[in-house]
MIGUGU-153246 format. One record per residue: residue in one letter; chain; x, y, z of N, C-alpha, C in turn. Coordinates in steps of 0.2 Angstrom, whole numbers, plus 5000, padded with zeros to 4 digits. Each point is the difference from the previous one (the first is absolute). Example, Ala and Ser with C-alpha at 12.3 -4.5 7.8 and 13.67 -1.06 7.14 Angstrom:
% residues 2
residuo:cadena:n.u:n.v:n.w:ca.u:ca.v:ca.w:c.u:c.v:c.w
A:A:5066:4972:5039:4996:5006:5000:5004:5006:5000
S:A:4998:5005:4996:5004:5006:5001:4996:5005:5003
% end
This chain:
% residues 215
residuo:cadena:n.u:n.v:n.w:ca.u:ca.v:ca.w:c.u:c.v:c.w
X:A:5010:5131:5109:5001:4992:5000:4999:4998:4993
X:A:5005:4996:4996:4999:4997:4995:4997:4993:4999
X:A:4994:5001:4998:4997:4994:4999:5002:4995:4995
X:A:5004:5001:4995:4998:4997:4994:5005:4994:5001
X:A:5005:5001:5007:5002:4992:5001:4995:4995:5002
X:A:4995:5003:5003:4994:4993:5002:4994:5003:4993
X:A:5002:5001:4997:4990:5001:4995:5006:4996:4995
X:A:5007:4999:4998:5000:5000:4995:4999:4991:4998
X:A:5000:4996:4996:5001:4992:4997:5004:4999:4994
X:A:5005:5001:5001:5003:4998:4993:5001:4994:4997
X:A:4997:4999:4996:5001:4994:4994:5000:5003:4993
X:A:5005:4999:4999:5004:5004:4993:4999:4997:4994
X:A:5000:4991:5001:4998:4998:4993:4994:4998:5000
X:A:4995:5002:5004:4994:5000:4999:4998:5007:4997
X:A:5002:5004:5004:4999:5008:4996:5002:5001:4995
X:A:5007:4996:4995:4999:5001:4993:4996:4997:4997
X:A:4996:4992:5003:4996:4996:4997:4994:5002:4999
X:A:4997:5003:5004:4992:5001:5003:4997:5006:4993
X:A:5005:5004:4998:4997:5005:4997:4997:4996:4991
X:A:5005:4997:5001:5001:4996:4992:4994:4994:5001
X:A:4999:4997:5007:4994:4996:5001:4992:5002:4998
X:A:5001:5008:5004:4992:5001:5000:4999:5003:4994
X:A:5005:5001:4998:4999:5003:4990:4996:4994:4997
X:A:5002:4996:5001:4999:4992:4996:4993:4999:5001
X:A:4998:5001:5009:4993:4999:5002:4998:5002:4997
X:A:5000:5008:5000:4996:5005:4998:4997:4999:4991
X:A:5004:4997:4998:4999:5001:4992:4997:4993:5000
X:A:4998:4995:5004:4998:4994:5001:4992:5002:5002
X:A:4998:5006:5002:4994:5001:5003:4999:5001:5007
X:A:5005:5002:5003:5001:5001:5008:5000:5007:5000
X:A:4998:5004:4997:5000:5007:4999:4994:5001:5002
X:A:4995:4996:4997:4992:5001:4999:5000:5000:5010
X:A:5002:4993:5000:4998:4999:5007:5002:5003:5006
X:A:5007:5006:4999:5000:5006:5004:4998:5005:5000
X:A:4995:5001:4993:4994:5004:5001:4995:5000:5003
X:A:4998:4992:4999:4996:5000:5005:5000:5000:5008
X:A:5006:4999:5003:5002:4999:5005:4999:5010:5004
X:A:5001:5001:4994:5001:5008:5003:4994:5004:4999
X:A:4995:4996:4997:4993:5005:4996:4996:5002:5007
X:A:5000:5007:5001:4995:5003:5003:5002:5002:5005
X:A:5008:4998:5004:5002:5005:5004:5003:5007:4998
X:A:4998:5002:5009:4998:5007:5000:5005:5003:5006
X:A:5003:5006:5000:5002:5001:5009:5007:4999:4999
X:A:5001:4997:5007:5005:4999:5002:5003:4992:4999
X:A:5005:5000:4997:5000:4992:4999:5008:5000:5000
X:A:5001:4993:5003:5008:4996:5001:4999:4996:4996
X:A:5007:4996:4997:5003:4996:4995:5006:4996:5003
X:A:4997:4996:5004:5004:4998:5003:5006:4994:4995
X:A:5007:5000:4999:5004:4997:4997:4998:5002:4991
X:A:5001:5006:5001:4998:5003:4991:5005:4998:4998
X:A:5006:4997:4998:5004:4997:4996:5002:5009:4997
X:A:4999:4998:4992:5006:5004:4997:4993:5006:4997
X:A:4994:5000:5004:4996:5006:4998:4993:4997:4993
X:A:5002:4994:5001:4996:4996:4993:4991:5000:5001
X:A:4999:5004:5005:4990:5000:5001:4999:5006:5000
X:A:5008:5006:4999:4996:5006:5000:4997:5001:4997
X:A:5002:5001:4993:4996:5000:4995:4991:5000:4999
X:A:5000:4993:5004:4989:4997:5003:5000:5004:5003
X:A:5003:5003:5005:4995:5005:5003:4996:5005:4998
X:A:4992:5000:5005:4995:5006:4995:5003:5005:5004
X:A:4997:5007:4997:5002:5005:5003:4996:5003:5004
X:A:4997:4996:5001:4995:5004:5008:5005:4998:5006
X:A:5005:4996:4998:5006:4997:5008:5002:5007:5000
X:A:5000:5003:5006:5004:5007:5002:5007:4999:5001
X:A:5001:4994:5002:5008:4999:5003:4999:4993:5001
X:A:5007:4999:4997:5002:4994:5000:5006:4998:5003
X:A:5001:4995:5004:5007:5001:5004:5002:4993:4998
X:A:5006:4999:4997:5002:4992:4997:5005:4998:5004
X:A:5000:4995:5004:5007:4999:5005:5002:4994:4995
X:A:5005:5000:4999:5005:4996:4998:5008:5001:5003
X:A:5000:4993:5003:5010:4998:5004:5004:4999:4996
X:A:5000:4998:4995:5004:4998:4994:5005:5007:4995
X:A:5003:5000:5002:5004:5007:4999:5000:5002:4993
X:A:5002:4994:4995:5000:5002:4992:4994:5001:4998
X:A:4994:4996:5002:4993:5001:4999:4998:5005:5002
X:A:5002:5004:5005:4998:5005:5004:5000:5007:4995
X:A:5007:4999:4997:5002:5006:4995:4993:5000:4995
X:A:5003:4992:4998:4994:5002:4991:4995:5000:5001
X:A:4996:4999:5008:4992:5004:5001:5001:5008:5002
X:A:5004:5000:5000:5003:5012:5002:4998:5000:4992
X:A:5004:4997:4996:4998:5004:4992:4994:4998:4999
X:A:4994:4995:5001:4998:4996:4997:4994:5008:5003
X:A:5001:5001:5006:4995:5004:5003:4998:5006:4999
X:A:5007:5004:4996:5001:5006:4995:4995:5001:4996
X:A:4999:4993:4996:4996:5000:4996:4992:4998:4999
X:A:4999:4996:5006:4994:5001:5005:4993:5003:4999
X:A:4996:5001:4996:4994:5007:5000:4996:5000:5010
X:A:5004:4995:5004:4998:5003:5007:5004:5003:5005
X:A:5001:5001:5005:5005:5002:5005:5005:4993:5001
X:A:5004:4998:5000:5005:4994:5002:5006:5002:5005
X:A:4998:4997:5006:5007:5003:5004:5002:4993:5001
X:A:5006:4998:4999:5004:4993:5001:5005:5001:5005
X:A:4999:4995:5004:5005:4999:5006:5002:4994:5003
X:A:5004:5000:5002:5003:4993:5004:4997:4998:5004
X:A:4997:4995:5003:4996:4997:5004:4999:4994:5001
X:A:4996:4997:5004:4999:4993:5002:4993:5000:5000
X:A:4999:4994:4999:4991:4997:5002:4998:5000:5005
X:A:5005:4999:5005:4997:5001:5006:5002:5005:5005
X:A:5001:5003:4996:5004:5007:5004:4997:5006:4994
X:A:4992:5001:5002:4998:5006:4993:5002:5007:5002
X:A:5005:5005:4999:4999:5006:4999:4995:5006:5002
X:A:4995:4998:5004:4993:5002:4999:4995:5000:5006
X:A:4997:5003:5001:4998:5002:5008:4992:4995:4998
X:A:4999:4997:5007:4995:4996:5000:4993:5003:4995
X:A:4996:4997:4997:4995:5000:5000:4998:5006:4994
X:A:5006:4999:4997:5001:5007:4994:5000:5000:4993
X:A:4999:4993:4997:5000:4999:4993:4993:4998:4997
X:A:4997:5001:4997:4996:4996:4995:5001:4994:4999
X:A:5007:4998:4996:5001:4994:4999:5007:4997:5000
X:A:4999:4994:4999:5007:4996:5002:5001:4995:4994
X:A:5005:5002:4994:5002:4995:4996:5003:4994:5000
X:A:4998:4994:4999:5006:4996:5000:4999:4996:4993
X:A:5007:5001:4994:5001:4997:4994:5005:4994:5001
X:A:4997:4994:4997:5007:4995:5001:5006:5003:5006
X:A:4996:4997:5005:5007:5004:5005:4999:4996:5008
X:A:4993:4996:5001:4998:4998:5005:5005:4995:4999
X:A:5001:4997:4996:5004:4993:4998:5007:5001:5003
X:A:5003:5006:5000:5007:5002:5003:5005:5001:5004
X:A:4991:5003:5005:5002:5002:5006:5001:4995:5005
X:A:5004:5003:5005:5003:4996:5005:4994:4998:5006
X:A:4995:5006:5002:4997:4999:5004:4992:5001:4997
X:A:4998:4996:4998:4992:5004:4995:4995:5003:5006
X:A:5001:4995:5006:4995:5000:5004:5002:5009:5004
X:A:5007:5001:5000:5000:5008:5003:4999:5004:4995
X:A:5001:4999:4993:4998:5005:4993:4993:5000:5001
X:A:4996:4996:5003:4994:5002:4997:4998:5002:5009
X:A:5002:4999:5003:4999:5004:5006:4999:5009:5000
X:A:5007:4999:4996:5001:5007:5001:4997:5003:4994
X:A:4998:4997:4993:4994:5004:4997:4996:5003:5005
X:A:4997:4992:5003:4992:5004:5004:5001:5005:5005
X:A:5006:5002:5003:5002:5007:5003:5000:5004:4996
X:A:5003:4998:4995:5000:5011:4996:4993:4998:4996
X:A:4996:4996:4999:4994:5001:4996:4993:5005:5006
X:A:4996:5004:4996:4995:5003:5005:4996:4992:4998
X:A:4994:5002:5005:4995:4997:4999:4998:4996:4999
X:A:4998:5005:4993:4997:4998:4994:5004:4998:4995
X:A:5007:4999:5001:5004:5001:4995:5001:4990:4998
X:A:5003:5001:4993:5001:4993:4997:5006:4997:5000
X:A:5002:4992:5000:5005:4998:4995:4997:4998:4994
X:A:5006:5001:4996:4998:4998:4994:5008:4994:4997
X:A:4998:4996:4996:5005:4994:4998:4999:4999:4994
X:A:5007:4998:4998:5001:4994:4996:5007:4996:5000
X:A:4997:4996:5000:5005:4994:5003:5001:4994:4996
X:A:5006:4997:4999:4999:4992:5001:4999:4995:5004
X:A:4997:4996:5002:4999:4997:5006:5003:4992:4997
X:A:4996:4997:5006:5002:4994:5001:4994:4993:4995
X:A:5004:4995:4997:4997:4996:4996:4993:4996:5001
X:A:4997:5001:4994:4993:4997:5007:5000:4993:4996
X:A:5006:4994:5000:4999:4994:5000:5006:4997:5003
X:A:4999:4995:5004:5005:4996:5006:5007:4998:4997
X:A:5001:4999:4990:5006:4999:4999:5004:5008:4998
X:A:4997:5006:4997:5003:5004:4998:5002:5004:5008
X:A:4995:4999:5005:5003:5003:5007:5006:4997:5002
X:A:5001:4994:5000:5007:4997:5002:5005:5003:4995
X:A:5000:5001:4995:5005:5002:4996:5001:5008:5001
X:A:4996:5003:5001:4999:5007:5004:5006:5000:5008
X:A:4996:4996:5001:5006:4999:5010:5004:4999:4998
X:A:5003:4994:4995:5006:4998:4999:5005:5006:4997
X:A:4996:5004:4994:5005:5007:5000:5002:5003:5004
X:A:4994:5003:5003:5001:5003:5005:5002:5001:5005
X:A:5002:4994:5004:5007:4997:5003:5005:4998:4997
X:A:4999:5002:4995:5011:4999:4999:5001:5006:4995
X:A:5000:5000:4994:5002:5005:4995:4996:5007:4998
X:A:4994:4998:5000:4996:5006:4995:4999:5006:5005
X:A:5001:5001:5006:5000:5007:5002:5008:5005:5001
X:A:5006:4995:4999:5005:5002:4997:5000:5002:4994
X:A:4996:4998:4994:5002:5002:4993:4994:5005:5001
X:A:4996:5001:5004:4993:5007:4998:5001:5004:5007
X:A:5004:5001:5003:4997:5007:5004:4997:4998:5008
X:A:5001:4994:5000:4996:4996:5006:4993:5000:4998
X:A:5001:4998:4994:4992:4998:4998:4997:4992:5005
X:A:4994:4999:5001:4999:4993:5001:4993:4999:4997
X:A:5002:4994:4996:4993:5000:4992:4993:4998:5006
X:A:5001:4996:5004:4994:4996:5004:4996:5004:5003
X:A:5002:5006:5003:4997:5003:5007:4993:4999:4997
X:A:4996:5000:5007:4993:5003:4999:4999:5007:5002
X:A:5000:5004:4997:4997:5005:4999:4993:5004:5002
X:A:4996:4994:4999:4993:5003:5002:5000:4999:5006
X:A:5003:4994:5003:5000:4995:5008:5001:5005:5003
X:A:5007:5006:4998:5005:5004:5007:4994:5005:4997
X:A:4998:5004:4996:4995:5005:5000:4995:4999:5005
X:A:4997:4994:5001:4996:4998:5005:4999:5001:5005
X:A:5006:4996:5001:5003:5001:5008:5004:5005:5003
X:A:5001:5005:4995:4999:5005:5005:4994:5005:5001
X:A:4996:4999:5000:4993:5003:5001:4998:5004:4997
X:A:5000:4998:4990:4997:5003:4995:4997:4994:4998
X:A:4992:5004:4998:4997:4998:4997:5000:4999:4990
X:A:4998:4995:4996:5003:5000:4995:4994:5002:4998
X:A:5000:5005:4993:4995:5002:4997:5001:4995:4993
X:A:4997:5004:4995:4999:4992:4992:5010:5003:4999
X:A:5001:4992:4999:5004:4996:4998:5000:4998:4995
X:A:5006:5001:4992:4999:4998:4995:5008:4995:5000
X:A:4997:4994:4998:5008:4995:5000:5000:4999:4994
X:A:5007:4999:4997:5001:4999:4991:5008:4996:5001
X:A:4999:4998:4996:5007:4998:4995:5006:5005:4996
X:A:5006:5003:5004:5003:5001:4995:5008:5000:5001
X:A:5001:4996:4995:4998:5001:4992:4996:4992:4999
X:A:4994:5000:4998:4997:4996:4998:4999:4993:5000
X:A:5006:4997:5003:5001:4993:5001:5003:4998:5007
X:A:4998:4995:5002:5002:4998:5008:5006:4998:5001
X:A:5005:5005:5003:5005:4999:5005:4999:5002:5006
X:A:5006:4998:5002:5003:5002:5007:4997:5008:5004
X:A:5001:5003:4993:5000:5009:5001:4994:5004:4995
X:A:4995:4996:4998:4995:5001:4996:4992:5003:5005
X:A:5001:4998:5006:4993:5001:5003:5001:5007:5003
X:A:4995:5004:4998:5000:5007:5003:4993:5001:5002
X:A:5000:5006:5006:4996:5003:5001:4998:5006:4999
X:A:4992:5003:4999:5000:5011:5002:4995:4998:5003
X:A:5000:5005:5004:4996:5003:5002:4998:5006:5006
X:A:4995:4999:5006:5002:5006:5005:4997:4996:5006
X:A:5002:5004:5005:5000:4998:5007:5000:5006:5004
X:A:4995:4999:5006:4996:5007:5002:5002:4997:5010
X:A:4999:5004:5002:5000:5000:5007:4995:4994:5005
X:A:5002:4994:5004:4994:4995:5000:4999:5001:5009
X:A:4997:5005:5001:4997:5003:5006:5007:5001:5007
% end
């Protein structure tokens, strides 16, 4: 059976945008922060919505395998090349968030970069981490979340119901992110919240951090 009619999301002018985008982050100081996103795993670990391969790079090399699901078909590609070059294992493949590739209870870890904001269903994404994670295994994030003042949140909803998920990928600048990790029965470990890039917009509040299994 061919899966790639249900794993694939085509958005075509976000796949030629997005690679041009995280370059800009990157050389803005968003590079540091996917290092530390990534520091210290180990094993078996997924990436869930890897874009075009732009964290393989952070990865330490105690990760044995790495499995990047990405639906986005042009991205899909320049994470293949991206992973050539990889000093880890990189397998890339089509996929859904909520549909992981992956037999219960079997990873280390569960990625999520700028990507919580996208998805259609967060609350089945992070369901289905905590099926392929074992035990002991983590999420790890970083995100932009939602504003923490009552007029930037309005301006937030206001995008987000009408154009800004069109022009980004089904971005939504507002979500809470820490709220839906919550709720679904992860515990939050230290949380660092920042500014980027540096000044308060819409799309300036981000989070890192990690989330572990809450009994």
């Amino acid at each position: 059976m061919d899966t790639t009619k249900t794993t694939n999301r085509r958005r075509p002018v976000f796949g030629r945008m997005y690679p041009a985008m995280a370059r800009a982050m990157d050389e803005g100081g968003m590079a540091e922060r996917r290092s530390a996103l990534l520091a210290g795993l180990r094993g078996q670990v997924i990436e869930v919505g890897a874009g075009h391969g732009v964290n393989f790079a952070h990865y330490p090399a105690e990760v044995a395998h790495l499995l990047a699901i990405e639906p986005e078909p042009r991205l899909r590609e320049q994470a293949r090349i991206a992973a050539a070059d990889a000093v880890i294992t990189v397998e890339v493949t089509p996929g859904l968030a909520d549909r992981l590739p992956v037999a219960d209870h079997s990873v280390d870890a569960v990625v999520f970069c700028l990507v919580l904001c996208s998805l259609p269903d967060v609350a089945a994404a992070l369901a289905e981490a905590r099926r392929a994670l074992k035990p002991d295994g983590r999420v790890r994030f970083l995100e932009h979340v939602r504003a923490d003042t009552p007029a930037l949140a309005r301006v937030q909803r206001v995008l987000d119901a009408t154009i800004w998920p069109l022009l980004a990928g089904g971005c939504h600048s507002g979500r809470d992110a820490l709220a839906e990790i919550e709720r679904a029965g992860f515990i939050l470990g230290e949380v660092e919240r920042f500014l980027f890039p540096q000044v308060r917009t819409p799309f300036s509040f981000h989070v890192l951090g990690t989330a572990t299994f809450g009994g």
